[in-house]
C-alpha positions in Angstrom: 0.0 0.0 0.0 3.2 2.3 1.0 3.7 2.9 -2.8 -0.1 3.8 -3.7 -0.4 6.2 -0.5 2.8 8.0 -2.3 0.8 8.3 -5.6 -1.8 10.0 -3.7 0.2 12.3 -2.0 2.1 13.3 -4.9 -1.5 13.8 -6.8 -2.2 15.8 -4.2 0.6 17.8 -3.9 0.7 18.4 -7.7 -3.3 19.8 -7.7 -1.9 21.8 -4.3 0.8 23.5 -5.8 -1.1 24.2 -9.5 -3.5 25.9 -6.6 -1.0 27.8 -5.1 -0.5 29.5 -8.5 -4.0 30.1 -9.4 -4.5 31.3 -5.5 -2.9 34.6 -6.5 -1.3 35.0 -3.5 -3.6 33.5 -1.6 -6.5 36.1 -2.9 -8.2 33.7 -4.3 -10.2 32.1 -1.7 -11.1 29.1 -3.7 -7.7 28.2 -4.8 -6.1 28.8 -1.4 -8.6 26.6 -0.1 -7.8 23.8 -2.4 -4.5 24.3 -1.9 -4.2 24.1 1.8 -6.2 21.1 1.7 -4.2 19.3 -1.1 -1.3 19.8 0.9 -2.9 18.6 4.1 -4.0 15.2 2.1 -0.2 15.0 0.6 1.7 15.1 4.0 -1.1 13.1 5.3 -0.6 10.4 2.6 3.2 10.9 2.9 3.2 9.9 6.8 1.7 6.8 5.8 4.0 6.1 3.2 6.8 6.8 6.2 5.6 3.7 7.9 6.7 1.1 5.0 9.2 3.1 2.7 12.7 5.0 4.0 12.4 8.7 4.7 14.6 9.2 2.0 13.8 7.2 -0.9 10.0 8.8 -0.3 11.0 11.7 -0.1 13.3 11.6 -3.4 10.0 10.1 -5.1 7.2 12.5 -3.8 9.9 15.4 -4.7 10.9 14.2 -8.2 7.6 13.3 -9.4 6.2 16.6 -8.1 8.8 18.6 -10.0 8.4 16.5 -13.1 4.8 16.8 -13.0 3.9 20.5 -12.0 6.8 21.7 -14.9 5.1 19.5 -17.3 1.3 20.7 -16.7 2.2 24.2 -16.0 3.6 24.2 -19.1 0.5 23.6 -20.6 -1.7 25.6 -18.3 0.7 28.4 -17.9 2.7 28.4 -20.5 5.9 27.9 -19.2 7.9 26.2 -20.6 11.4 25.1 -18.9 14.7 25.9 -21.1 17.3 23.1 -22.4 19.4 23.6 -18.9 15.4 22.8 -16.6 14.8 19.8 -19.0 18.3 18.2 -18.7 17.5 18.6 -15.1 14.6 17.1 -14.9 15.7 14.2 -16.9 18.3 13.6 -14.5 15.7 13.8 -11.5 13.7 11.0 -13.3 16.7 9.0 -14.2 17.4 9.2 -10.3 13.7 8.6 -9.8 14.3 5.2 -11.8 17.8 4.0 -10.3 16.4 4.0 -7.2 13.3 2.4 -7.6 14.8 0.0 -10.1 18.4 -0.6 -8.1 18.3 0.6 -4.6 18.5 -2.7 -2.2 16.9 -0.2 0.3 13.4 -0.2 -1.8 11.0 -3.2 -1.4 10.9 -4.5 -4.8 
């Protein structure tokens, strides 16, 4: 389950910070609401994940996957849109993303 609760904090953290944004600086009463409580859920979901998964293999996912994911859809929704130096980056993040889940004796496989 440890894996699925990270999926669902990093879906949550992802819709949080795309709130954050749209929040305005937190003028926007809607957004700031959904984006206080998509960060509630995501650290919520991410304590579970603590009980079955290394602090720091969790942690590299949930942060990896939230970079990768809020560059790629605000890119879409807010047009912008990372240079060469941001996508080499994030290409290393997801390589790291992938050695560890794929390699690191400290992940359940």
């Amino acid at each position: 389950m440890g894996y699925w609760y990270l999926a669902i904090a990093i879906a949550a953290e992802v819709i949080a910070t795309l709130a954050l944004k749209a929040s305005n600086g937190f003028a926007n009463a809607t957004f700031s609401a959904i984006c206080v409580i998509g960060y509630v859920i995501s650290f919520y979901f991410l304590s579970l994940v603590l009980k079955t998964v290394s602090i720091g293999i969790a942690y590299a996912i949930w942060a990896g996957m939230g970079i990768l994911l809020i560059t790629s859809i605000s890119a879409v929704m807010y047009k912008q849109i990372p240079d060469l130096a941001a996508f080499i980056g994030m290409f290393l993040i997801l390589a790291g993303v992938v050695v560890i889940n794929v390699f690191s004796k400290t992940v359940s496989h």
